[in-house]
C-alpha positions as CSV (number, residue, x, y, z in Angstrom):
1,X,-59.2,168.2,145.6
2,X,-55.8,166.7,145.6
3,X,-56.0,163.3,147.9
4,X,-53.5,163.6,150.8
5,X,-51.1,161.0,151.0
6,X,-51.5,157.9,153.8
7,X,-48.3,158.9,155.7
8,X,-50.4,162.4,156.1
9,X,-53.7,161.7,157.2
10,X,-55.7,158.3,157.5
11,X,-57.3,156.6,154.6
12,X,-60.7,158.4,153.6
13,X,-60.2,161.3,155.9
14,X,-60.6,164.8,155.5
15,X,-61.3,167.3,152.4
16,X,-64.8,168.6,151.9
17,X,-66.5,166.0,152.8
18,X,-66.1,166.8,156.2
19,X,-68.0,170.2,155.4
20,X,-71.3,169.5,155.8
21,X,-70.9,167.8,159.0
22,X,-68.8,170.5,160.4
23,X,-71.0,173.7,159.2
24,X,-74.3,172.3,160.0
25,X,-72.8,171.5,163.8
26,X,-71.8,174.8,163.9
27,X,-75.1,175.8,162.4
28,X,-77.2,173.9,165.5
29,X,-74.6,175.4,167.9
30,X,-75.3,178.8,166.8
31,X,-79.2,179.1,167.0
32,X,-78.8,177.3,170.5
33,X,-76.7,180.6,171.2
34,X,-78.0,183.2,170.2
35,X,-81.3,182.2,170.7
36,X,-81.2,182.6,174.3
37,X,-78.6,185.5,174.5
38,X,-80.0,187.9,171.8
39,X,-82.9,188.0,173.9
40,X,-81.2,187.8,177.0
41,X,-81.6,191.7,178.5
42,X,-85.2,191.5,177.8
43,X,-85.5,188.3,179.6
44,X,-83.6,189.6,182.2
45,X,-85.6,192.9,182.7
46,X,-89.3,191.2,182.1
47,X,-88.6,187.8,184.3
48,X,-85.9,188.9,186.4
49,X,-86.7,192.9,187.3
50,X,-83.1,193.6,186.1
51,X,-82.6,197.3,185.6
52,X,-81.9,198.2,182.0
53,X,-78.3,199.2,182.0
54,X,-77.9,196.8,184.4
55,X,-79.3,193.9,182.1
56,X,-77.0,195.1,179.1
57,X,-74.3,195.0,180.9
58,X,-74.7,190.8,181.8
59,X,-75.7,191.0,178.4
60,X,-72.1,191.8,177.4
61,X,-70.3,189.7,180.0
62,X,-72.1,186.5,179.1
63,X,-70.9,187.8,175.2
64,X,-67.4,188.3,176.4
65,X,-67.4,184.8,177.9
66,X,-69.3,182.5,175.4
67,X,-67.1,183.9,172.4
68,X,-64.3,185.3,173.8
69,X,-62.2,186.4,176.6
70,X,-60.5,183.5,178.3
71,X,-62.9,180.7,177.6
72,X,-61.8,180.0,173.6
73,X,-58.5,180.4,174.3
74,X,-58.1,177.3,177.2
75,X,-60.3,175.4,175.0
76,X,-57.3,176.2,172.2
77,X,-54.5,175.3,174.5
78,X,-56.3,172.2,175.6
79,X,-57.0,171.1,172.1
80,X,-53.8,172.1,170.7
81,X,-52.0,170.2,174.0
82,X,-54.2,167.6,175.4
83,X,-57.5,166.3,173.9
84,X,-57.3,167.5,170.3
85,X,-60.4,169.3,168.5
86,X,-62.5,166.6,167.8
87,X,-62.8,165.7,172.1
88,X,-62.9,169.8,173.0
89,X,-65.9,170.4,171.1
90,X,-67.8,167.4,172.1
91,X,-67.4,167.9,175.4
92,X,-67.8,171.7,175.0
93,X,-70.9,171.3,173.4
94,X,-72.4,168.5,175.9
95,X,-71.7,171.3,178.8
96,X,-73.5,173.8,176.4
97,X,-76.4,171.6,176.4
98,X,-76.6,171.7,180.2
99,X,-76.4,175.0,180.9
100,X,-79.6,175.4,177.5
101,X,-81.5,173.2,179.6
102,X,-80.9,174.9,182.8
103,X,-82.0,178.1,181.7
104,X,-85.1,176.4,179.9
105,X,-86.3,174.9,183.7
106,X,-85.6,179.0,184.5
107,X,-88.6,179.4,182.7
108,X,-90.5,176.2,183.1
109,X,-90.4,175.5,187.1
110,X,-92.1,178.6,188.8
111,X,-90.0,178.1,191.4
112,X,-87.2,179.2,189.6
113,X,-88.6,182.3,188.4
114,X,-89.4,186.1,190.8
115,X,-93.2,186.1,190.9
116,X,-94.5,189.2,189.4
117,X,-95.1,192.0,191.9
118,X,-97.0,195.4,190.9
119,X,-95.6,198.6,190.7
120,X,-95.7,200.5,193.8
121,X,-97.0,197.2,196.1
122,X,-95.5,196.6,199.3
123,X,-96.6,193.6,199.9
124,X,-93.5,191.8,197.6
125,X,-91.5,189.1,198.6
126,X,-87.9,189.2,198.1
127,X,-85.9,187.3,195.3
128,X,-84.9,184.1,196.4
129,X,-81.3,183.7,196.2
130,X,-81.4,180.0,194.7
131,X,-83.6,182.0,191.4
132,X,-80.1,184.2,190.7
133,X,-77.8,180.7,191.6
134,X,-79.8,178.4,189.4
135,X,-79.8,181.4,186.5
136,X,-76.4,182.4,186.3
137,X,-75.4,178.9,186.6
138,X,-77.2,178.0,183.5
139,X,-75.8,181.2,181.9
140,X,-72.1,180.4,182.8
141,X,-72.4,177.0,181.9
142,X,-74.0,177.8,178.7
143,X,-71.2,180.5,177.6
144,X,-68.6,177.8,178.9
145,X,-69.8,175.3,176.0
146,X,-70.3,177.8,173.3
147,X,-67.0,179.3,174.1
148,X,-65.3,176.1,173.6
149,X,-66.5,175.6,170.6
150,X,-66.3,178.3,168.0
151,X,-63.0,179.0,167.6
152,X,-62.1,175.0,167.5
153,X,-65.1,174.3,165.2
154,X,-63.3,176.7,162.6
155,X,-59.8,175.1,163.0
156,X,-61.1,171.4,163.1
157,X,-62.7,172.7,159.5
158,X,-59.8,174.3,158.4
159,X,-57.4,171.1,159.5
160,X,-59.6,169.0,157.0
161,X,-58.1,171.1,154.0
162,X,-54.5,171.5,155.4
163,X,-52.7,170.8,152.1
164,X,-55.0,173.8,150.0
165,X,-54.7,177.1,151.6
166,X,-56.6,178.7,149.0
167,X,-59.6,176.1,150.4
168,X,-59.0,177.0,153.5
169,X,-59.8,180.6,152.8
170,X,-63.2,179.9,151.1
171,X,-63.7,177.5,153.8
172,X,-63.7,180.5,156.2
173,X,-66.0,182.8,154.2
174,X,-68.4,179.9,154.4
175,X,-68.1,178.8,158.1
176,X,-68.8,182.6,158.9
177,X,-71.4,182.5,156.1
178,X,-73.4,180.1,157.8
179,X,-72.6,180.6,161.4
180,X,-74.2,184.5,160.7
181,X,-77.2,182.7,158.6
182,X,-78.1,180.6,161.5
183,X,-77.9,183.7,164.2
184,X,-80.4,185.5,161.9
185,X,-83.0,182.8,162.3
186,X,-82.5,182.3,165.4
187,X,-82.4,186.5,165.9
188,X,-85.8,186.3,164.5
189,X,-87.7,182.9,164.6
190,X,-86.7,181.8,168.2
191,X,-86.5,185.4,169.4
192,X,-90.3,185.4,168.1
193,X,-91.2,182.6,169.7
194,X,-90.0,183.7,173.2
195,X,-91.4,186.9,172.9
196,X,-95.1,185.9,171.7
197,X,-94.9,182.2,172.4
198,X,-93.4,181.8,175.8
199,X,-89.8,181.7,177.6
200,X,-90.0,177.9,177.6
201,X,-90.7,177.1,174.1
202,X,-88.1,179.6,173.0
203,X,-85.7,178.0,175.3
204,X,-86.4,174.3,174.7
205,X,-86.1,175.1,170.7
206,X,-82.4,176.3,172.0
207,X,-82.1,172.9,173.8
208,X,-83.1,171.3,171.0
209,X,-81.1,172.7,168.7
210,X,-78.2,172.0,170.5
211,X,-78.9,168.6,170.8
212,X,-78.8,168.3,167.0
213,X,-75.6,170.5,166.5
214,X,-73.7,168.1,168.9
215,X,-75.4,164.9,167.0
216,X,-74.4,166.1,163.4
217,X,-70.9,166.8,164.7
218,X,-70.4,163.1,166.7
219,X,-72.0,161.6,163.0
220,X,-69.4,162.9,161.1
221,X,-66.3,161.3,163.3
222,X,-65.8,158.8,160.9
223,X,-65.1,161.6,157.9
224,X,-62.5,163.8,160.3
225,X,-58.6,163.9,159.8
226,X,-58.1,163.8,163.7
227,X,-54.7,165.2,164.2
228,X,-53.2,163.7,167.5
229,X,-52.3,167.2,170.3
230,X,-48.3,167.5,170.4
231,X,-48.1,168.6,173.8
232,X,-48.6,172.7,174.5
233,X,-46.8,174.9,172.2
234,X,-46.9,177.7,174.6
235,X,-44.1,175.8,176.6
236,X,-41.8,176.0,173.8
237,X,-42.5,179.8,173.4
238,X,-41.5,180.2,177.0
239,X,-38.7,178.7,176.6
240,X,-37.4,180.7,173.7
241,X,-38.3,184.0,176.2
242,X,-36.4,182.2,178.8
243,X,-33.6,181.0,176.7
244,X,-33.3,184.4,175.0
245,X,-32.6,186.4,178.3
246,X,-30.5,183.5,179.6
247,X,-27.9,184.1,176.6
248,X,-28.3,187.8,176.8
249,X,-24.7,188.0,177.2
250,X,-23.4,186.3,174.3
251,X,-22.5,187.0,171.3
252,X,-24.6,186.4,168.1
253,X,-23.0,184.4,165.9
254,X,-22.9,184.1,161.8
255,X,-22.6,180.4,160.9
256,X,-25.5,178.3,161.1
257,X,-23.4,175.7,162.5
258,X,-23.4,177.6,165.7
259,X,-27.1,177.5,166.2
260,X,-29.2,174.3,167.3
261,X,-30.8,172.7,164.2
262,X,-33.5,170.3,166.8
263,X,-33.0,167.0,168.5
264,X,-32.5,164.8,165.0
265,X,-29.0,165.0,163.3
266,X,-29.1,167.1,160.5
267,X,-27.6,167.3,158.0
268,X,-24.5,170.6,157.8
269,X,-26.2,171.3,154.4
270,X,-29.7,172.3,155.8
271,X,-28.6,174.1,158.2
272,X,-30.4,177.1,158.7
273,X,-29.2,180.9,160.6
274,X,-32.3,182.8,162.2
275,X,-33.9,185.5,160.7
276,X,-32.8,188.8,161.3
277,X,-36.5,189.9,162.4
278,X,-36.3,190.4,166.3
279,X,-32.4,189.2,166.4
280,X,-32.4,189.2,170.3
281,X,-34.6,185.7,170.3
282,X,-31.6,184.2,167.9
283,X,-29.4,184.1,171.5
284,X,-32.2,181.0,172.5
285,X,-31.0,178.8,169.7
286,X,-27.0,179.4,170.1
287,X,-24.9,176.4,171.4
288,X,-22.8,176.8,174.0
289,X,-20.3,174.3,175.8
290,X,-21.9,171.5,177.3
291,X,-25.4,172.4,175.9
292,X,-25.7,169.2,173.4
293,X,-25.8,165.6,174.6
294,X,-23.3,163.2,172.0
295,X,-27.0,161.7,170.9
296,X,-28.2,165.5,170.2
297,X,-30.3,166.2,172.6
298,X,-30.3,169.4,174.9
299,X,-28.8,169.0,178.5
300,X,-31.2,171.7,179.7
301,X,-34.4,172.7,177.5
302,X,-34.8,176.0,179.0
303,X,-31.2,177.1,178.2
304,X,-31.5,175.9,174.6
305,X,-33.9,176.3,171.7
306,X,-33.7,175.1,168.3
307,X,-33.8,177.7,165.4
308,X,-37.5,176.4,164.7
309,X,-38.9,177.4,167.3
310,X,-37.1,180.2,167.8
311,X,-38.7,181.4,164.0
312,X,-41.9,180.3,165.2
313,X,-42.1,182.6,168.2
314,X,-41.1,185.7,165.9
315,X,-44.6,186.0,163.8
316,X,-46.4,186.5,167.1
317,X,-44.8,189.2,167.9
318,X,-44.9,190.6,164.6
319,X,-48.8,190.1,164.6
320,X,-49.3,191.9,167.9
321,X,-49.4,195.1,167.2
322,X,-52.2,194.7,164.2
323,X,-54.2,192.3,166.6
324,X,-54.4,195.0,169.2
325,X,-56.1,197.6,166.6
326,X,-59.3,195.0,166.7
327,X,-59.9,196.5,170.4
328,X,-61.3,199.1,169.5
329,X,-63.3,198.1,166.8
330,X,-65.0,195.3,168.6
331,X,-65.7,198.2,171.6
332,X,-67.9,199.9,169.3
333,X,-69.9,196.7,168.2
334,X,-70.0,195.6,172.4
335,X,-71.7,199.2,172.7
336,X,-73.7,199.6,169.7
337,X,-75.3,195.9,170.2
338,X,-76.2,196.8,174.0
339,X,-77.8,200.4,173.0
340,X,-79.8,199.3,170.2
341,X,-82.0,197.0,172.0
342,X,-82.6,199.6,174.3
343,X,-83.2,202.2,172.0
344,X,-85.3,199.7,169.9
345,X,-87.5,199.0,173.1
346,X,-88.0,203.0,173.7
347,X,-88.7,203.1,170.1
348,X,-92.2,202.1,167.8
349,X,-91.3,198.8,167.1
350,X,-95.2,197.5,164.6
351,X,-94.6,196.8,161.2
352,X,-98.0,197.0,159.6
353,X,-101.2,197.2,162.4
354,X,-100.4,193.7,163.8
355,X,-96.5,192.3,163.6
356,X,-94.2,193.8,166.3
357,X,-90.4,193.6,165.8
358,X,-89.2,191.6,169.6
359,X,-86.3,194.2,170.8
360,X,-84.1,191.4,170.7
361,X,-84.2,191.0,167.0
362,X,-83.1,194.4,166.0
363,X,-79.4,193.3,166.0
364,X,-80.9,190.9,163.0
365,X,-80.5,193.4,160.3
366,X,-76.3,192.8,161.8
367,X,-76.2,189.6,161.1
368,X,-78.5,189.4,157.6
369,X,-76.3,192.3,156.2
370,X,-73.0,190.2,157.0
371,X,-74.1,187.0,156.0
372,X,-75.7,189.0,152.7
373,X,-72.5,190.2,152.0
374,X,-70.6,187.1,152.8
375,X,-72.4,184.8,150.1
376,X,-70.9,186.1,147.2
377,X,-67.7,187.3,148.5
378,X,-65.6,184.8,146.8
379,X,-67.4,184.3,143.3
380,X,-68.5,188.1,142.6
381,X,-66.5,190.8,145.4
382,X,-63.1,189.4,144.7
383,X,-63.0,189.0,141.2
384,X,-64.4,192.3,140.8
385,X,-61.7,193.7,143.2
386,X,-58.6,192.1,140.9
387,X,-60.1,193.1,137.8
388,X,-60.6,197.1,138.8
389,X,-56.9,197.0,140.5
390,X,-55.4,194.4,138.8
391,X,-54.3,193.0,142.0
392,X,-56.2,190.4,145.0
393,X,-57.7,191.8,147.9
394,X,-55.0,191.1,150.5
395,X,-56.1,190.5,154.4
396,X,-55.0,193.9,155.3
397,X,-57.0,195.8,153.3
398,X,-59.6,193.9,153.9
399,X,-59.0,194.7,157.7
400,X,-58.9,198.4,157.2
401,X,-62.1,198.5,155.2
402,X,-63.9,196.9,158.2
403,X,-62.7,200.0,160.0
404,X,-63.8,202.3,157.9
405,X,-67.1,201.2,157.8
406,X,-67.2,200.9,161.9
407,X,-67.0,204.3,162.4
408,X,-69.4,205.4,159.4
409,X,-71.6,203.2,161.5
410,X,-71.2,205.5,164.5
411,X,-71.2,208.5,163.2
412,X,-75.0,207.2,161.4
413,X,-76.1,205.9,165.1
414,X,-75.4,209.1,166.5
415,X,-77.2,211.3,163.9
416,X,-80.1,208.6,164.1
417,X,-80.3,208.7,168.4
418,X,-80.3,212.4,168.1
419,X,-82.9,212.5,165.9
420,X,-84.6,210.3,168.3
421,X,-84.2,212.6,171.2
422,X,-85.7,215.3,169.8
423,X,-88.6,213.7,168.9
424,X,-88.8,211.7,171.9
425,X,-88.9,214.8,173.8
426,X,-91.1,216.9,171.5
427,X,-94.1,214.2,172.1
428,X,-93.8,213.6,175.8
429,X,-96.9,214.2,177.0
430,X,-98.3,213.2,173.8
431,X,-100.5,210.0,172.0
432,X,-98.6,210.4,169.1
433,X,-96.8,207.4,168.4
434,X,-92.3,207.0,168.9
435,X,-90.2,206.9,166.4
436,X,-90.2,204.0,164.0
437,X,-87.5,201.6,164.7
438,X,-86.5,201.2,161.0
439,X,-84.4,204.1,161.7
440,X,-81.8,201.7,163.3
441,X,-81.6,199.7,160.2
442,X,-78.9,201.4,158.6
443,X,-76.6,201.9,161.1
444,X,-76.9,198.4,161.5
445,X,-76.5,197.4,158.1
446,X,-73.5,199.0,157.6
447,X,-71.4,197.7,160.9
448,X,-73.0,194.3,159.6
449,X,-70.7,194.9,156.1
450,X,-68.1,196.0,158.3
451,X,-68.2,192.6,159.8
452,X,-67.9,190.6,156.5
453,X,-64.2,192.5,156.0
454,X,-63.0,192.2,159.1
455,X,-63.8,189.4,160.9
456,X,-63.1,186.5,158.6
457,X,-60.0,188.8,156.9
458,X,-58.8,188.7,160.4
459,X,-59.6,184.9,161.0
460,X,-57.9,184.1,157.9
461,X,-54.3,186.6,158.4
462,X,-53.6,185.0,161.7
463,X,-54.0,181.3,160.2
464,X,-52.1,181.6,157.6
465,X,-49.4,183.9,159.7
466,X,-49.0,181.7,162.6
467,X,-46.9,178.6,163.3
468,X,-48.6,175.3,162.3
469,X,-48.4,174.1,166.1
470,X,-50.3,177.1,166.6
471,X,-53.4,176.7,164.3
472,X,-55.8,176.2,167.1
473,X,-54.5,179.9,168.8
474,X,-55.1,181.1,165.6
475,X,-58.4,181.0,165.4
476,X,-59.0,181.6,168.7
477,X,-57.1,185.1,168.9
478,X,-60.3,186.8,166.9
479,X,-62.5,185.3,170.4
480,X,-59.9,186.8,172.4
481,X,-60.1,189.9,170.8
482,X,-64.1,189.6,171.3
483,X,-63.5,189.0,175.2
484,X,-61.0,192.1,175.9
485,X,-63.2,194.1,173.1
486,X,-66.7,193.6,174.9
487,X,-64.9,193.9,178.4
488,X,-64.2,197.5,177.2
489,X,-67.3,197.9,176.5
490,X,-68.7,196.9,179.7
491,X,-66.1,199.1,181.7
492,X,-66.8,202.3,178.9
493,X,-70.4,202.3,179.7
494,X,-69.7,201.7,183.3
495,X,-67.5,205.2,183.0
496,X,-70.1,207.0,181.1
497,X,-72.9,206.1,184.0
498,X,-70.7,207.3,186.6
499,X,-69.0,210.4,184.7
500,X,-72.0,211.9,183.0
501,X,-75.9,212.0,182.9
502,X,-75.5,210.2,179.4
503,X,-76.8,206.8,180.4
504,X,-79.8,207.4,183.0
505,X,-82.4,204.2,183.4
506,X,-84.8,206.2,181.2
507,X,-82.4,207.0,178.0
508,X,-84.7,209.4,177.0
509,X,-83.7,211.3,179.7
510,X,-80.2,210.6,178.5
511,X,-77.7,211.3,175.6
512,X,-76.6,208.2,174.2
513,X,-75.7,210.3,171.0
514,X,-72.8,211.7,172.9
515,X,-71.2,208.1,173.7
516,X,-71.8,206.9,169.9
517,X,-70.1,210.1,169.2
518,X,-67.3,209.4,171.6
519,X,-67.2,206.0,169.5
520,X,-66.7,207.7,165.8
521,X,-63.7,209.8,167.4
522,X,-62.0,206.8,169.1
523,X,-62.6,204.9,165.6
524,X,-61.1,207.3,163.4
525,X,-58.0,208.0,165.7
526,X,-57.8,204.1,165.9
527,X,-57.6,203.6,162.3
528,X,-54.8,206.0,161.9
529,X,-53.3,203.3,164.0
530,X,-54.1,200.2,162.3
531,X,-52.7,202.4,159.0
532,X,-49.6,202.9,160.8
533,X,-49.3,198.8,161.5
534,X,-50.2,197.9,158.5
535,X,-47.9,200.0,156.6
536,X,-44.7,198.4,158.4
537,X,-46.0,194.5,158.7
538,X,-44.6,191.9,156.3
539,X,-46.4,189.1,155.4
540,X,-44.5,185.9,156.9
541,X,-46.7,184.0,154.0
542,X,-46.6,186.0,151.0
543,X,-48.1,182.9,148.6
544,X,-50.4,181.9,150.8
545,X,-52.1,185.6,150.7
546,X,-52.6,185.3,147.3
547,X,-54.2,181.8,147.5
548,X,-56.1,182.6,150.1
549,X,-57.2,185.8,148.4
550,X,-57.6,184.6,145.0
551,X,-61.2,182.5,144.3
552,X,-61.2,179.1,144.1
553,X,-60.8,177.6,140.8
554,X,-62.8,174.6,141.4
């Protein structure tokens, strides 16, 4: 790798070697995650006397907060404006770690757990409030630390390459690569442990995990390019909004000298005339009388823009509509994760006559498929892809595979519950054993590939699409579009319960092959969409797509 130079970065700083610092962090981070939360509902419904639906639905909340929604995107801002990456994820991860060891006392102290009560009894106590305050404190503060870490643990990684985009691409692949990996053991191992073990060991193998994560990280401090915060970009991008209806009423211009170049004299030669993309933003960066100091600088900010910022306000925009398509398709993964554990638990879960599969693991076959997939992405899957069209696999297609496969995926889990109805309902009564829960392996498989298209494709279009001073938001936007995604899902299956008899307590009294039904429709009318915004979208970066498409030469 090509050293940068000293007036870049600090001497020794930065490249690869920063990798295995930053992926095996993000590595103890992970199985401290989803250790506890994959097993969450079942926790909640065994300890807590949670009602099924009930349980899945904080299951999807504590989901919508821990990797996306709001959480990833303040920790972006305050990276990008304040502390940098390197002091956002140790702190994120050191309020992580309290909210791991909280929930581990949860199931340590009995105090802090309901006392078992037997069915039909009436003779049992009330749950004391301080049980649910001490619990979902531990779960918020626990989704507070791994929120405000995953999307800054990818840019800090990607920052370390900054002058190789192809790098940056496989450096991507392999932070999802790993990141997947480590939620697979800790889908099965720790989920094992806390389902045959106990609670607390499960738990305290979470604490402990995290504890290493945030050590690993802190080691490699010495290794990291540490890029100082430049005050918050979104102030700028305001300001060009601001500045844009401000000058509404003037005219556009067509010599560059009429536009404001930035604060520092330049030269007449470089300057520059805004794109023609979204012409009424150019009106921010036109000088009027009295606008410019004699020294260059702006006698009020929000009147005036310079023509960089105005250009760097224009690829969000551009990138909206494409970003919005995701909603959907992270809906029907919000949905499909909640159901199958409570399918899996209505469902004959022995492999062989002694090994049961824990409920909670079932999303495993998810994360094995993706990670599976993921390995040889880069060395096998791309090459193949240019040599049969002659051309690299761009980001957008990419993209619009991942949908494809999500609503095959649907359309399997709704052939697959139906099948389970009818033979739930044909043995009721009966001894002879439920439906095996192998069944839900290839639905899961296959939204597990779609995963590996359109997750990191996404990751890596908005980082190479978005302004510099925006890398930190970049990342971040795929955690936003986890939030609003598993938000929908929370509110879709809150409609179903109250519209229909789809989603009873006992889904074998239900239909939950209509609502994965309901999924396949919205997913094919939602990719006609995505088409439709893929067609007309220009790439702002047109040679970093192929470098970041292209394998690595090294």
């Amino acid at each position: 790798m090509e050293a940068p130079s000293e007036a870049q970065l600090p001497r020794r700083t930065g490249g690869w070697i920063t990798f295995p610092f930053i992926i095996a962090s993000s590595v103890g981070l992970a199985l401290a995650f989803v250790g506890w939360t994959s097993n969450l509902i079942v926790y909640l419904i065994k300890e807590f006397d949670v009602e099924s639906i009930d349980a899945a639905q904080i299951s999807n909340l504590v989901n919508v907060n821990s990797a996306g929604s709001l959480i990833p995107v303040v920790a972006a801002i305050v990276a990008d404006s304040y502390l940098g990456c390197f002091s956002t994820i140790w702190i994120s991860s050191i309020i992580s770690l309290l909210g791991t060891i909280l929930l581990a006392l949860t199931a340590t102290v009995d105090s802090l757990r309901p006392k078992s009560c037997e069915v039909g009894s009436t003779s049992c106590t009330p749950k004391p409030k301080v049980q649910s305050v001490v619990l979902y404190a531990a779960i918020v503060l626990s989704t507070l630390g791994s929120g405000g870490t995953r999307s800054t643990l990818a840019t800090i990684g990607a920052g370390q390459l900054a002058d190789k985009p192809k790098d940056q691409g496989i450096f991507f692949n392999w932070f999802f690569f790993f990141w997947y990996s480590a939620s697979v053991i800790a889908l099965t191992a720790i989920v094992y442990v806390e389902d045959n073990v106990s609670w607390k060991s499960g738990f305290f193998i979470c604490v402990a995990a995290n504890v290493l994560g945030s050590a690993i990280f802190l080691m490699g401090s010495r290794f990291y390019a540490k890029f100082k915060p430049k005050g918050s970009p979104f102030t700028s991008l305001a300001r060009v909004i601001v500045a844009s209806i401000t000058n509404r009423q003037v005219s556009l211009p067509s010599t560059a000298e009429d536009f404001f170049q930035g604060c520092n004299v330049v030269p007449k030669a470089l300057a520059v005339v805004p794109s023609n993309t979204f012409r009424f933003l150019n009106r921010a960066a036109i000088i009027s009388e009295g606008d410019v100091k004699p020294d260059g600088l702006t006698t009020n900010r929000w009147r005036l823009c310079s023509v960089q910022e105005v250009e760097d306000f224009k690829p969000l925009i551009k990138i909206l509509p494409l970003w919005s398509t995701s909603f959907f398709l992270g809906t029907t993964i919000g949905v499909q994760a909640s159901l199958s554990i409570l399918q899996a638990l209505a469902m004959n879960r022995y492999v062989g006559p002694n090994f049961q599969i824990p409920a909670g693991s079932i999303l495993v076959f998810v994360l094995l498929s993706t990670a599976l997939f993921l390995a040889p992405f880069d060395k096998f899957l791309l090459p193949t892809w240019k040599n049969l069209t002659g051309k690299s696999l761009t980001p957008l297609q990419r993209i619009g595979t991942g949908h494809v496969l999500n609503f095959l995926s649907m359309g399997v889990s709704a052939l697959v519950e139906s099948k389970r109805l009818n033979v739930a309902k044909s043995n009721e009564g009966s001894n002879i054993v439920a439906m095996s829960v192998l069944w839900l392996v290839p639905q899961l498989v296959i939204v597990g590939i779609a995963e590996a298209f359109h997750f990191p494709g996404q990751v890596s279009l908005y980082y190479q699409e978005f302004p510099i001073t925006l890398k930190n938001m970049a990342t971040a936007m795929i955690s936003v579009l986890v939030g609003i995604s598993f938000y929908l899902a929370t509110a879709l299956i809150d409609v179903v319960r109250k519209t229909s008899t789809w989603l009873p307590g006992n889904i074998n009294n239900g239909r939950l092959d209509n609502v994965y039904w309901i999924l396949v429709i919205g997913g094919v009318v939602n990719f006609g969409y995505y088409v439709t915004c893929a067609w007309y979208y220009k790439y702002q970066n047109l040679n970093e797509v192929d470098h970041i498409d292209s394998p690595s030469d090294e």
